[in-house]
N, C-alpha and C positions, 0 to 999 in steps of 0.2 A: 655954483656948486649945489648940487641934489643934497636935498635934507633926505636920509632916509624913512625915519617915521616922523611924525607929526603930528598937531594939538587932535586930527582927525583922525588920522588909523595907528596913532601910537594905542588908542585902548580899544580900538575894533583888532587889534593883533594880542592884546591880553586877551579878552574873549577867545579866537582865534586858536592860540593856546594851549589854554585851558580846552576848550573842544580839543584841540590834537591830541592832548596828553592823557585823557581819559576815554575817548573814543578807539577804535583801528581803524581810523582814517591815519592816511599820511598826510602831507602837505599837498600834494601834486592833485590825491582823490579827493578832497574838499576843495582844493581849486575849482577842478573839471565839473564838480558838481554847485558851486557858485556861481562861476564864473563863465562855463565851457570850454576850458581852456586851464589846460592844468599848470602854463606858466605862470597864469595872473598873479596869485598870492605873492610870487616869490618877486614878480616884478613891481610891486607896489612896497611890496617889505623894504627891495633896495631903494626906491622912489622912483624909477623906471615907469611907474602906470600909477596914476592920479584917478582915484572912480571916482566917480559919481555918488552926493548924498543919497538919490533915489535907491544906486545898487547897493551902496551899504547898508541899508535901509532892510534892504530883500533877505542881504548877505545876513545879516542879526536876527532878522525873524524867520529864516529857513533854519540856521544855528539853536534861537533858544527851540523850535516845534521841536528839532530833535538832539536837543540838549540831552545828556546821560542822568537823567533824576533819576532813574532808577538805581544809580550808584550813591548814592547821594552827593552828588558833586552842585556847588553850592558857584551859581553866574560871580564871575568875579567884580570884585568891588573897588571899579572903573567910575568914568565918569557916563556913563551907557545905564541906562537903566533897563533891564532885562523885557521884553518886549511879552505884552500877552498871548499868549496861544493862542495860533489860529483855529490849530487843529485840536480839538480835543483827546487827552491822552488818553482814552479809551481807542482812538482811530490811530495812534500815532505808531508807526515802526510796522501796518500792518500793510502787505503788497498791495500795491494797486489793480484794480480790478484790470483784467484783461476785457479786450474789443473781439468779438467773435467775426471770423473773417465770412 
């Protein structure tokens, strides 16, 4: 029998969450933007897809770079300790530079 969540992504899906519910991401668009693959989320949520520590790993420090602080929305208080910015919030939420063809 599939355990749906677990000691592992029962609180990487609080996080998870918390990003959907304060961001306008859906589920599907923070997948695709995860994972590449706009199922994944929903297939690990059932227990369907087991990640990898390394991708959750990515998955939490892509989530806190562009975590909503500008709302004041506060990393939920899981057992995940909020991960430091890679990117500096001065850089954060601004396009990427374009490659001139």
């Amino acid at each position: 029998m599939k355990q749906s969540l677990n000691l592992v992504t029962r609180p990487f899906f609080e996080v998870v969450d918390v990003f959907l519910k304060n961001t306008g991401y859906s589920e599907q668009q923070l997948s695709r933007r995860l994972f590449s693959s706009s199922m994944r989320l929903a297939e690990i949520r059932r227990g369907d897809n087991d990640p990898r520590a390394r991708t959750l790993v990515w998955a939490y420090e892509w989530m806190s770079n562009n975590w909503p602080d500008h709302l004041g929305v506060a990393w939920p208080t899981c057992n995940v300790s909020r991960p430091r910015a890679l990117v500096p919030q001065s850089e954060r939420r601004r396009a990427p530079a374009r490659l001139s063809a």
